[in-house]
N, C-alpha and C positions, 0 to 999 in steps of 0.2 A: 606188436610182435612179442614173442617168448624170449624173455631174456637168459642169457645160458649163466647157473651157476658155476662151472667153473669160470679161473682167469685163461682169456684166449693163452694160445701159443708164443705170441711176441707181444712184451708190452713196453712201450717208449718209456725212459724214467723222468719224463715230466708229465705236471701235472697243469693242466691251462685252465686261464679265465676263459673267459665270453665274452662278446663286445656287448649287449645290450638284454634287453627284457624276452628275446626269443633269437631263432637261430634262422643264420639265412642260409642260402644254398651253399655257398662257400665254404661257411663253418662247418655245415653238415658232410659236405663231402671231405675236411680237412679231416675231422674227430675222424671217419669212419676207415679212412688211409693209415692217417697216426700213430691210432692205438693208444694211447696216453694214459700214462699208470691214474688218473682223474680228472676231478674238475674241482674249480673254486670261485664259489659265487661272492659278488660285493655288492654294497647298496645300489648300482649301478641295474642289477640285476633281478631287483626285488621289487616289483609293484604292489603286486597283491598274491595270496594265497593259490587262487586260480592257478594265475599267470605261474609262479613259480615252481609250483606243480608238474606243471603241461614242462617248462624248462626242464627239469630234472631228469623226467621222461624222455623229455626227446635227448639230451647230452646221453643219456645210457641205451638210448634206440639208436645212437649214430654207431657206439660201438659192439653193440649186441651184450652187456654181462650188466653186472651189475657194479661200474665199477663208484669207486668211493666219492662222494661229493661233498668237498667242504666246504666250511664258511670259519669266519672270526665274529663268534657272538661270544665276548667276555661279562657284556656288561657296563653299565659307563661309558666314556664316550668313544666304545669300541662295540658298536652294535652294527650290524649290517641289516638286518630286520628290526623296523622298528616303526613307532605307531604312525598312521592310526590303526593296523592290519595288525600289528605285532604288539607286543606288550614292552614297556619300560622297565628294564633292570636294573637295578641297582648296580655301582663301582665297586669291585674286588674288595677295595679297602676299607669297604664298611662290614662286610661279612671277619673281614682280618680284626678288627676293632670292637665287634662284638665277640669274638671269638676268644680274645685277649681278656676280656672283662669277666665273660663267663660261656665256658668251654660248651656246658649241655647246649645254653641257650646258638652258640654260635651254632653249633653242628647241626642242631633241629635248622635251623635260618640256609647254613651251605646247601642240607641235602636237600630241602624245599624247594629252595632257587633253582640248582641247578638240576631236579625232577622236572620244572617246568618249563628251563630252558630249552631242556631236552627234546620235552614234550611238544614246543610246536617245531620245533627242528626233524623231528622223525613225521611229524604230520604233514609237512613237505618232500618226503626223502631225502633229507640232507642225511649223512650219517657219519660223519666228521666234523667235531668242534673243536680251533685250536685254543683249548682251556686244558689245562691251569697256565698263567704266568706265573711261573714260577722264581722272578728275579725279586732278589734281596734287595731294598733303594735303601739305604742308610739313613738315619735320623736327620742329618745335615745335609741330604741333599735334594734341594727344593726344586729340581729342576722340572721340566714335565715332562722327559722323553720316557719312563715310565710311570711314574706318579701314582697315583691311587690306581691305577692297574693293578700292582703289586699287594700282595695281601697284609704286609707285615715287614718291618725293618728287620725281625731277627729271623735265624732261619729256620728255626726247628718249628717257629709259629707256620711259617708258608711251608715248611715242605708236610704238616701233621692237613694243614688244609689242602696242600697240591693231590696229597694222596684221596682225602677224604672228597672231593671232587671229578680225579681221572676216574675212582671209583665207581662212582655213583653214577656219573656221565654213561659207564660201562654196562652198568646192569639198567641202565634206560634206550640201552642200543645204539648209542656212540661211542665213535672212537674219541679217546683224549688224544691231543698233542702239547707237550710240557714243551715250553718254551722260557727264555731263549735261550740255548745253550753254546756259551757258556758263561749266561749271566750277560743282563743288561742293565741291572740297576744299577748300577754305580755311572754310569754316562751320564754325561751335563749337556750332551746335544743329543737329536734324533737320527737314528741312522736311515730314516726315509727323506733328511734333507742335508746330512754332512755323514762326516766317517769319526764314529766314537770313538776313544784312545780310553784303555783303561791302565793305570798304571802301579796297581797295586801287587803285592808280590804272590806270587804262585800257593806260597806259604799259607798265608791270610786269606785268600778264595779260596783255598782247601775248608777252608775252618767255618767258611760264611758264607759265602755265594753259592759255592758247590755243593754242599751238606743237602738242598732239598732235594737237585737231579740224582743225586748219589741213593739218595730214602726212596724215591718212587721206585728207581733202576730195580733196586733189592728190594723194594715191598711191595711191590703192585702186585695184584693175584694174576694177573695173567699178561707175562712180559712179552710178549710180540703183540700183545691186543693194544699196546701201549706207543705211539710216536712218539717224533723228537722233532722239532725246530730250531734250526741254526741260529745265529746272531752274527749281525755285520759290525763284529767290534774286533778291534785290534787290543789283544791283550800282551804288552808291553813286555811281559817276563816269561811267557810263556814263546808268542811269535810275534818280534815286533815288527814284520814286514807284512803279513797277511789278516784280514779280519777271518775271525771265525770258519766262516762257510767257505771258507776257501785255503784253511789252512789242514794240509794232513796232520800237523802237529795239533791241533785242537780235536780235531774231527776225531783222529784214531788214537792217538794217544790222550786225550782227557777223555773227549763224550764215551767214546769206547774203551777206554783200559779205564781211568782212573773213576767215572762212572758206572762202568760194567753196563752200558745201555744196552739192548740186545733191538729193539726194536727199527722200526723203519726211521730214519732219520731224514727229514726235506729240508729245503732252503727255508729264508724268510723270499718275502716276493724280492725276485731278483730287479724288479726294477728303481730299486731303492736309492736314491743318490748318492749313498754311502761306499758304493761297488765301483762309482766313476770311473776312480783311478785304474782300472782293470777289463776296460773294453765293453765294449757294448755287452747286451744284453746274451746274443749265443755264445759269448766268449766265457763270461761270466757261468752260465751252464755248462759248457765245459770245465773249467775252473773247478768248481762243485764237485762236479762229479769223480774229477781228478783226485779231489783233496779225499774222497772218501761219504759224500752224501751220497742217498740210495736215489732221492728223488727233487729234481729243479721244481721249481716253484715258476711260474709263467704265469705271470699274472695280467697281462695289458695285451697290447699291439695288437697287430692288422692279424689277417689269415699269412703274408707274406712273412711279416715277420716270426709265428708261430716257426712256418715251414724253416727257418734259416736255423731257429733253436732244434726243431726236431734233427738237423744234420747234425749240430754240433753235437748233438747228446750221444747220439749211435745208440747201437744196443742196452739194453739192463745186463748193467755184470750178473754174475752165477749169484753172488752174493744177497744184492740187494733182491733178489726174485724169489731166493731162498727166504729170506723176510717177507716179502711181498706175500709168500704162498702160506707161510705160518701165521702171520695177520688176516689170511683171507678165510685160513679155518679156524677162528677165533669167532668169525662174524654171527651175529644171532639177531635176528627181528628184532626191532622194537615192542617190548610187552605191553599189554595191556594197559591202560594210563588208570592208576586206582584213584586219584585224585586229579581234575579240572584245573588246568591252569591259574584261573582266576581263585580259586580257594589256596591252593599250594602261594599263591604272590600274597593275598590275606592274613598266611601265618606269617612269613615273610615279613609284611610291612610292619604286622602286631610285635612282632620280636625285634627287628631294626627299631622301632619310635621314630 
């Protein structure tokens, strides 16, 4: 079928997984009732090239447009494509570590990588990668809930790469989404398996956490072409009763006043253990969207369960559709690829050692 560019009339502000490597009748008729501001695939979802082709196709033929399909290919051991179909990326933290050593050398290495990342991401029709992490992890903390995800302990290092990435992601026909806002490097647990406490002062994350979402907000070239990813951390002096995604005191007065974010802002996947204490899954969507996110993140469950999050969500405010529709005329094909994957990962590994 013809898929329509514009966005339909009503579009639900979540964004759902898939249960498996194709769609059954169920899913198909769920997506097509929906409306779902997208999709987000996981290794779950990835066989082979084919296959996840044919997928992409039918999720945007359930709803007729084009709508956005994402994935989390960072790198490291945050790949959803990967070999023997997909190629092996290197960890954020070794593009940060040569970048540190030597700036030209780094920069040739980021826009290489992340050209090629691109490159088989658009050659499936994904056209949503949530890249940069942009979370500061401090020298002393060795924990791994973000780890070498992270480009660099300081911040002006990761927010000169965050920018130099959503960039480049952009002119290869992706959208970036900078994550986690607001800051998740300082957590010593994983918010997919407890609830992170950060307990530093509001003061001190102005100066160091915040500094890179604050740089991309004001220097991206093109600020609705630009997302935002929540964080389920509870920051201590800011709101010590709510995590992130769920607080309007983070959401509107940091991401949005003291970052100036202007673009689409989603959950992290709401099924994260981190959320427990706050009710299931639809509740949690609610939650969200209370606090000031434009779009839930729905990552797992049945078609049933889907249906219970679509109630809790209701309509898209005026607001987040207002973003929706300025992000949707930012959108541009994937260009031409001037260099082959396999050469672009070549200079890449020559420059890495």
């Amino acid at each position: 079928m013809s898929l329509d560019a514009d966005l339909p009339g009503q579009v639900s502000p979540v964004i759902y997984g898939c249960t498996g490597t194709a769609l059954d009748a169920d899913e198909k008729s769920f997506f097509h009732d929906a409306s779902p501001a997208g999709f987000i695939l996981f290794k779950k979802n990835c066989d082979n090239p084919d296959q996840v082709r044919k997928l992409v196709a039918d999720l945007r033929e359930c709803v007729g447009w084009q709508a956005p399909v994402l994935i989390d290919q960072e790198g490291g051991r945050v790949q959803r494509l990967k070999p023997p179909h997909w190629h092996d990326f290197p960890a954020p933290r070794r593009f940060g570590d040569l970048y540190q050593k030597n700036q030209n050398e780094g920069k040739d290495a980021i826009i290489a990588g992340i050209m090629a990342l691109c490159q088989e991401q658009t050659a499936l029709g994904i056209d949503v990668d949530c890249i940069p992490c942009l979370d500061v992890v401090p020298f002393d903390n060795h924990a791994p809930a973000i780890g070498d995800r992270g480009y660099a302990s300081d911040g002006t290092t990761v927010a000169d790469i965050g920018l130099l990435v959503a960039e480049t992601a952009l002119q290869c026909g992706v959208t970036p989404v900078m994550k986690h806002m607001a800051g998740h490097g300082r957590a010593v647990v994983d918010s997919h398996f407890a609830l992170p406490h950060v307990d530093t002062s509001a003061e001190v994350l102005a100066k160091t956490d915040w500094y890179p979402f604050r740089h991309l907000a004001s220097s991206f070239s093109q600020p609705y072409a630009l997302w935002g990813m929540s964080a389920h951390v509870i920051y201590d002096d800011i709101d010590a009763e709510l995590p992130g995604t769920l607080s309007p005191v983070v959401t509107q007065d940091i991401v949005r006043g003291v970052f100036g974010f202007k673009g689409l802002l989603i959950t992290d996947d709401l099924f994260m253990d981190a959320l427990k204490p706050w009710g299931d899954v639809p509740a949690r969507v609610a939650k969200a969207l209370e606090a000031g996110i434009d779009i839930a993140l729905h990552c797992h469950g049945t078609v049933e369960e889907r249906e219970k999050a679509l109630v809790a969500a209701g309509p898209m405010r005026a607001d987040s559709r207002d973003a929706f529709e300025a992000w949707h005329m930012t959108r541009k094909p994937a260009p031409e690829a001037q260099k082959p994957v396999d050469r672009l990962l070549s200079e890449v590994a020559e420059l890495l050692g």
